[in-house]
N, C-alpha and C positions, 0 to 999 in steps of 0.2 A: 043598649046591650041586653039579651036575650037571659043573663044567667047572673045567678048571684053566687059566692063563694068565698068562705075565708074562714082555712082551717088553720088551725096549731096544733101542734102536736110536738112532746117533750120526752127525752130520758136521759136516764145515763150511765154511761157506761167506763169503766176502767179509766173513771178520774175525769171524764169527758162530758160534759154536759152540751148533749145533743137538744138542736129546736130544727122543724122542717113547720115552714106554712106554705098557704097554697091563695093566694087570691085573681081575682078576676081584676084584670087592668083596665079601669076604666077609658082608658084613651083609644085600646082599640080592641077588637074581640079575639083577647086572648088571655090564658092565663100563666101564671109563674107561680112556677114551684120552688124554693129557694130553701137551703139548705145551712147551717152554720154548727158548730162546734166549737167550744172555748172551755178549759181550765176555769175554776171558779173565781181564780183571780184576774181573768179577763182575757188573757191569751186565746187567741183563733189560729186554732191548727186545723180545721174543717171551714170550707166554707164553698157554695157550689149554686149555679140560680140554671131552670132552665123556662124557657118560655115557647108556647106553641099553643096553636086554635084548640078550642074545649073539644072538635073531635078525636084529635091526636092524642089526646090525651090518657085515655083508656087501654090504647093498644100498646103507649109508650111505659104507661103502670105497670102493665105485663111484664113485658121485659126488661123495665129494671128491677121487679121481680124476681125474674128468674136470675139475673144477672147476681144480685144482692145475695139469693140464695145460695147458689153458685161460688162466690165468696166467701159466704159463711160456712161452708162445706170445707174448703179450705182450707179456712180459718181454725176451724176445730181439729182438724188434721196438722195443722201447722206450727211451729216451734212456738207462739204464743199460746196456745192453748194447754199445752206441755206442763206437767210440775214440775219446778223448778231442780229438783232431784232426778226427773228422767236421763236416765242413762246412765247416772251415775255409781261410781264403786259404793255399795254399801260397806258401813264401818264396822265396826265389832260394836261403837255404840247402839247406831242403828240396829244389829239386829241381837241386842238386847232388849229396849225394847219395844221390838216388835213382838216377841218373847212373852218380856214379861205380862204388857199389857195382854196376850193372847192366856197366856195363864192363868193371869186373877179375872179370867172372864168366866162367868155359869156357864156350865153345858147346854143351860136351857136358853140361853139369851141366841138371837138369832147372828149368823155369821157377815150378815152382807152389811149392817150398820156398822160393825166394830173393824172392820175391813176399809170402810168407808174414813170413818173417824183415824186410825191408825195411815190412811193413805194424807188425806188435810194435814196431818199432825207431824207428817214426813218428807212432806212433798213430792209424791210419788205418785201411780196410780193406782188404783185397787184392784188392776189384774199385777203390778207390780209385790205388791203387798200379800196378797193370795199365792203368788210364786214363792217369793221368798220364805212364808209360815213351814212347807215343809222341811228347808233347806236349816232352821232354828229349830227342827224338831218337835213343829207343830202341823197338829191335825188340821187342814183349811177349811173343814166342812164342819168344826165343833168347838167349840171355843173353849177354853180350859180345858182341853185333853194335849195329851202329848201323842206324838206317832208312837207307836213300838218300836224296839230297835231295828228288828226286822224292816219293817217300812222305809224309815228312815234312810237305812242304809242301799234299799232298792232307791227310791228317789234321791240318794246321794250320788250314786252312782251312775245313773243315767247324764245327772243332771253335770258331772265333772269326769271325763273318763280317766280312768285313771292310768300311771304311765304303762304299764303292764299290758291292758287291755290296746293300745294304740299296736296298727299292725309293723312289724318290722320294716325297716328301708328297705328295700332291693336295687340290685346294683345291674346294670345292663354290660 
């Protein structure tokens, strides 16, 4: 055989302990790519082999490549990637505090960490969290400030119209 080869490689991810190796089979010239996933208590819920000539191999990298990216693209788009609160009705808890923690915050401390922190602590997202600060009567670009009432009450009002504002039925 013309080539030598024999990679490992480890991670893991969401409780999954991923292994991929790669070696050259000596019995004929080719190689395997082999794939497994297991639970740390030994459970295989992953597992995948494929084998083809070392020149296939390159072009076939690609495209599981793109293919894996491809997925992964998905993936973060997709109800797993989700906090666990997306979509859900906020409570009167919840937006207490989101409140309060936005209140005992400096002015000077910057907004996108505490947004951050407040989104993990909620399970929610941090464009989630950034929506909801005006709707609790806070300013989302300052931390420890309140809106004015004026503010407030324009971002209240866009944000729920109210019955009033809804145009009348019409009858044909």
């Amino acid at each position: 055989m013309g080539f030598h080869i024999d990679y490992r490689g480890e991670t893991k991810a969401a409780g999954i302990n991923y292994v991929v190796t790669v070696k050259a089979l000596s019995s004929e010239e080719r190689l395997a790519l082999y794939l497994a996933g297991a639970t740390d208590d030994g459970k295989v819920l992953a597992e995948g082999e494929l084998s083809m000539p070392p020149g296939g191999m390159t072009p076939v990298a690609r495209l599981l490549k793109q293919a894996l990216d491809a997925v992964t693209r998905l993936d973060s788009r997709g109800a797993a990637a989700r906090p666990a609160n997306a979509y859900q009705p906020w409570t009167a808890e919840q937006d207490e505090e989101v409140r309060a923690a936005w209140l005992a915050a400096s002015p000077r401390s910057p907004a996108t960490p505490l947004i951050r922190e407040l989104a993990e602590s909620l399970k929610r997202s941090p464009t989630a969290i950034r929506a909801r600060l005006p709707h609790v009567g806070c300013d989302p670009d300052v931390p420890g400030r309140e809106l004015g009432d004026s503010a407030g009450e324009l971002l209240t009002r866009y944000r729920q119209p109210q019955p009033e504002e809804q145009p009348p039925a019409t009858t044909s």
